[in-house]
N, C-alpha and C positions, 0 to 999 in steps of 0.2 A: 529202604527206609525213607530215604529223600523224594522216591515218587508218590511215597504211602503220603507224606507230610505237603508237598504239593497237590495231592487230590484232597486234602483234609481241606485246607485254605481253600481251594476252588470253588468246593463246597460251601463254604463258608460265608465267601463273600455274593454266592450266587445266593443261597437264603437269605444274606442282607439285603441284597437288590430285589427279592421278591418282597421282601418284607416293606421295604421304603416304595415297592411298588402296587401293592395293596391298598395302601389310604387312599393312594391319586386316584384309582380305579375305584374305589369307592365314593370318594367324593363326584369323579366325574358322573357315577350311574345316580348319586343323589341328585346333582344339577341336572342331570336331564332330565328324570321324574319328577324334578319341578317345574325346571320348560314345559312338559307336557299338560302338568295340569294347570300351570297359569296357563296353556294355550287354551284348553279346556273349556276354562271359565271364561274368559274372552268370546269364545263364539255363543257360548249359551247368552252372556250379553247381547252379543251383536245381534242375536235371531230370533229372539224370546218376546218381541213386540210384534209381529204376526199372530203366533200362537193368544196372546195376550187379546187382542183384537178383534180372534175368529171364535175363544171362548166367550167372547161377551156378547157375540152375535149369537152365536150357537143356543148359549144361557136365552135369549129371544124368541126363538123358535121351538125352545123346549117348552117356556110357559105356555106361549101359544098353542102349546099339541097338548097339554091338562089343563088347559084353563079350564075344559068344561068337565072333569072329573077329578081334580084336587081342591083344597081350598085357595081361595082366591089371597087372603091375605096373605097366607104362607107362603105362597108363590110370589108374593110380592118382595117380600123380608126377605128373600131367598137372594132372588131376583138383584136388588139393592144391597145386599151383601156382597154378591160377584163380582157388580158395577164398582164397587166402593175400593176392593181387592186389585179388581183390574189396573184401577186407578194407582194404585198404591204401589203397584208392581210395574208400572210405566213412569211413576216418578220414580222407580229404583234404577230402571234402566237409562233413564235421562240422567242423573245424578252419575251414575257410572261413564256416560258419553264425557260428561260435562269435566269429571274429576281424570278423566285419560289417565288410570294408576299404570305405572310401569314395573316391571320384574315382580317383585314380589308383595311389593304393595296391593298387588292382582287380588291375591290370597285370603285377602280382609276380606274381600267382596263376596265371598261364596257363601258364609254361611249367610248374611242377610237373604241370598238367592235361595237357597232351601227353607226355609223356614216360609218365606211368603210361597212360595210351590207347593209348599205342602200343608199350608192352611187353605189354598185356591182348592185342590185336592180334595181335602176336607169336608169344603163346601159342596163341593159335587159330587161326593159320594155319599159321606154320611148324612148330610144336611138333607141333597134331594130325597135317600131312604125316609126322613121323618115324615116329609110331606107326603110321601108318597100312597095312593091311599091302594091300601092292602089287597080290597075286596076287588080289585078293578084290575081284572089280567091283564086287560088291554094297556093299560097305562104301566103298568109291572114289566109287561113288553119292552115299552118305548121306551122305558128309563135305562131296560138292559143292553139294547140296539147304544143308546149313550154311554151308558160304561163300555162298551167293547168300545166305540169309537174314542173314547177316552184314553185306553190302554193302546190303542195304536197311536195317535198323536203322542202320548210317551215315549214309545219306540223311537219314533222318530226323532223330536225335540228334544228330548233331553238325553238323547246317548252319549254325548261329552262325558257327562260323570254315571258311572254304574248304579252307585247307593240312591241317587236322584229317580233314574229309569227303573230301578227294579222299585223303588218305595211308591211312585207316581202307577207305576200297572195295580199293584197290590191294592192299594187305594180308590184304585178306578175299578177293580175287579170281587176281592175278596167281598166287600160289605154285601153288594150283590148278590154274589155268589151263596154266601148266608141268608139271606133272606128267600130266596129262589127253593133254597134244600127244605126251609123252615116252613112253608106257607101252609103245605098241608095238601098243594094241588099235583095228579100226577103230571099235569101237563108244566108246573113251574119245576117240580124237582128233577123232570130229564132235559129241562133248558137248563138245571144248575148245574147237572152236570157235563153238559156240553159247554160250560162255561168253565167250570175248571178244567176242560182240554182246552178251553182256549187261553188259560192263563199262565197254562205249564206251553203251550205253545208259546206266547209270547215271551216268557224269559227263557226260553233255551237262544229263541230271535238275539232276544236282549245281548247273550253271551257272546252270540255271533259275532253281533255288530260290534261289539266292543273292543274284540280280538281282533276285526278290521279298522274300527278307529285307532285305536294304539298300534296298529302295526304302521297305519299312514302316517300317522304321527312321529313315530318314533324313525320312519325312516326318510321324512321328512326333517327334522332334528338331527340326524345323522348326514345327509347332505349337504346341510346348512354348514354343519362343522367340519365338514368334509374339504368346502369350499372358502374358508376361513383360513384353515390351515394351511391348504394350496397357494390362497393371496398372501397368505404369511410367509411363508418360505418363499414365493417367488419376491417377496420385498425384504430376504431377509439374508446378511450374510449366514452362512451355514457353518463357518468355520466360528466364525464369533459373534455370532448371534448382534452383530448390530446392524443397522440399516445397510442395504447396499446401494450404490448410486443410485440407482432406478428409484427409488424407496425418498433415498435423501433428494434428489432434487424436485421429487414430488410434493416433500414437504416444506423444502426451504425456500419456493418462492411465494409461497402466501406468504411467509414470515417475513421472508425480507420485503415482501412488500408492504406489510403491518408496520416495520419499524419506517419504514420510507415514510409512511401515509403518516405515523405520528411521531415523526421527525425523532424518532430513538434512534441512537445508534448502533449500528452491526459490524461484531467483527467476525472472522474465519480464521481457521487455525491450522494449519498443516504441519504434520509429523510424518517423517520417513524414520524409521528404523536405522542403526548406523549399523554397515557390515552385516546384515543382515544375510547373505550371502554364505559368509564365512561360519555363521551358526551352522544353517545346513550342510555344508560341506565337510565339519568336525563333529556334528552330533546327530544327522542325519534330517530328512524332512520332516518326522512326527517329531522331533526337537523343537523344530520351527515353528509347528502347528501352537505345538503344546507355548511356546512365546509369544505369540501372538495373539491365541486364548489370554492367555492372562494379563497384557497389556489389553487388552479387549475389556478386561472387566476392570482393569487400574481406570480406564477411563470414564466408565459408566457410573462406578463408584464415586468418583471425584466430579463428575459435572451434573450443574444442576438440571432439574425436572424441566426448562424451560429448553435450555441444548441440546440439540441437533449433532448426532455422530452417524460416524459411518465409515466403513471399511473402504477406500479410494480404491482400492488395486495392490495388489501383492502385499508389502507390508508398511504400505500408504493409507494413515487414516485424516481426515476430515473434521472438523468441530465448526460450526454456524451456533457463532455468542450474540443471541440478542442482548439490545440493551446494555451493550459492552462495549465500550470505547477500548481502541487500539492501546490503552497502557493498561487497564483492566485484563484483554486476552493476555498480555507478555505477563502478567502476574501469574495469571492463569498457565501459563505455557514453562514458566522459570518450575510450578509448584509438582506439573507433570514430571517434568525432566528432575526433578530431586525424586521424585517417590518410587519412577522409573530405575535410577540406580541405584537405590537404595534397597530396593524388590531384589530377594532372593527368587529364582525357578528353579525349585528341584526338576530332575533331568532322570531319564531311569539312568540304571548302572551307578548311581551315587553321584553324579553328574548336576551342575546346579550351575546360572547363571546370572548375571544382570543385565538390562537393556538400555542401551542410552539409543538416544532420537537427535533429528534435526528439526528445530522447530521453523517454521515460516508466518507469520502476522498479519494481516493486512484490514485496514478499516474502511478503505475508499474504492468505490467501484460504482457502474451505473447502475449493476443487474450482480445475480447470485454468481455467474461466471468468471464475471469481471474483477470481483472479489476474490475467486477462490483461484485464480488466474493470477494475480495480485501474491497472494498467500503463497503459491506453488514457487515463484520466481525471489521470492525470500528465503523459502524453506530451502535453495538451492543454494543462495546466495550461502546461506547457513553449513549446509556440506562444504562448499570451495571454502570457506573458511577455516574448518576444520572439523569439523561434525560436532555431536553433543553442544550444540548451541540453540539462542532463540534471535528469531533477525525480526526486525519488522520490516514492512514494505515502502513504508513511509522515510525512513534511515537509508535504506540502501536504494531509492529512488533520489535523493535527494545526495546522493553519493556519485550518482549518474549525471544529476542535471549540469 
């Protein structure tokens, strides 16, 4: 019965843990499918002034190969439609250079990005079919040789987003493709339909590249966080999740040099654990773990957003108080040490505890060491006194002199 009612709770609390572990997993695949496609749109920015460029030149060399079997005006409107588009689509791209959107802000930008692509589109597919004069193979030719070249710059340029590259082929292919089947000639309707092998060619292409951009993508995103987490945890205690040295003195000498530069004051706070020793030796080391944890978060809780913590060494922690004069930290230091033994720790086996500390002070020093060198040589003075105290450095220096 008792092992039946120990697997029931097992069970229990592991579906709880999947359950509280579902959203995280879910949120975290929503944040990365948006990293990807703000990465996305970023590059179709970054490279979309070339294509921009080589259409407009291209659009030049098109009129020039109908000027002498289309009409001349229509080729002109045509023509000046492109130019006008182009234009339009390079001040989209400068505009996006110039406003540098970050995270999600990105997001806004893309449909302004489709909508002018697929009015460019537009123009070079449906527009050039109006001009285009019917009875003149040769020119029904040339204009098809440009739609397939159209449908591969597609491929190319716009495979960032799928809906983009497959709407930009279709558009450079299908209208075509209709007109080719429709003309009447045998020699246009078995180019239409070598044309629609070429267009089911190109979005199978399309699916390919896609499958290899999102894989680079995504595992390029996954490196990144990969790499993240590794500088995290090497900067980071592991037992209580607060800075560890390496971490803390990386941060606290730009600070302490900030408050140096604008003459703020900086103090440092050092806390040892009293008998700490004695916990473990009565309630074992996961006792101690589990006391340290939560004096780990007594601290985080209570210091502000500005404060610098961090795990010294066994169950030695640290505080860098900007902007805090040495009567300020021992306010600071008296508020710990009450909340400290006042803090119940439940303990397994019904086992529960309170923590008192020894606190150490100190405001004056040349450098972050000197400070915390300062703070360390009060925080003892504080044990020989008789522990659960706060000392300053300045008091018991001046006890010395």
């Amino acid at each position: 019965m008792q092992n039946t009612l120990q697997d029931h709770m097992q069970d229990t609390l592991l579906s709880e843990a999947q359950n509280l572990q579902a959203p995280l997993q879910s949120n975290q695949m929503r944040d990365k499918q948006q990293h990807i496609r703000i990465e996305k749109i970023k590059l179709l920015y970054q490279h979309s002034l070339t294509p921009i460029i080589l259409s407009a030149v291209a659009g030049l060399f098109l009129v020039a190969a109908l000027w002498t079997s289309a009409n001349h005006q229509h080729l002109l409107i045509w023509l000046a439609t492109t130019f006008i588009f182009a234009c339009i689509r390079t001040w989209l791209m400068t505009q996006f250079k110039r406003a540098n959107p970050q995270g999600s802000a990105v997001l806004k930008w893309e449909k302004p990005y489709a909508i002018s692509l697929m009015a460019v589109f537009l123009i070079w597919s449906a527009g050039l079919i109006c001009i285009m004069p019917r009875d003149n193979l040769t020119a029904v030719f040339i204009l098809n040789t440009f739609s397939i070249g159209l449908a591969g710059a597609a491929i190319s340029w716009y495979s960032p987003l799928r809906y983009l590259q497959m709407a930009t082929i279709s558009l450079a292919l299908i209208p075509m493709i209709i007109v080719l089947l429709t003309l009447g000639h045998e020699e246009t309707f078995w180019v239409g339909i070598a044309a629609i092998c070429m267009y089911v060619s190109c979005m199978i292409t399309s699916v390919l590249l896609q499958k290899t951009f999102n894989g680079n993508l995504e595992l390029a995103y996954d490196l990144e966080q990969a790499k993240k987490q590794a500088e995290n945890l090497a900067r980071t205690d592991a037992l209580t999740g607060l800075n560890n040295r390496r971490a803390f003195f990386d941060k606290a000498e730009p600070l302490f040099a900030y408050c140096k530069r604008s003459q703020q004051p900086i103090s440092a706070l050092m806390l040892d654990v009293d008998h700490f020793k004695k916990i473990n030796d009565s309630y074992g080391h996961a006792a101690g773990d589990v006391a340290l944890r939560n004096l780990a978060k007594l601290i985080k809780t209570n210091l502000r957003d500005s404060d610098l913590a961090c795990r010294f060494g066994g169950e030695e922690f640290a505080v860098l108080l900007p902007n805090t004069s040495a009567e300020e930290a021992m306010g600071m230091a008296n508020m710990l040490k009450q909340l400290m033994a006042s803090t119940i720790i439940a303990l397994a086996d019904e086992n529960a505890l309170s923590l008192t500390a020894s606190f150490g002070i100190a405001e004056n020093g040349e450098t972050v060491e000197d400070l915390l060198n300062h703070a360390d040589k009060a925080m003892y003075a504080a044990k020989n006194y008789g522990r659960n105290h706060v000392m300053s450095y300045c008091h018991i220096s001046k006890q010395f002199a």
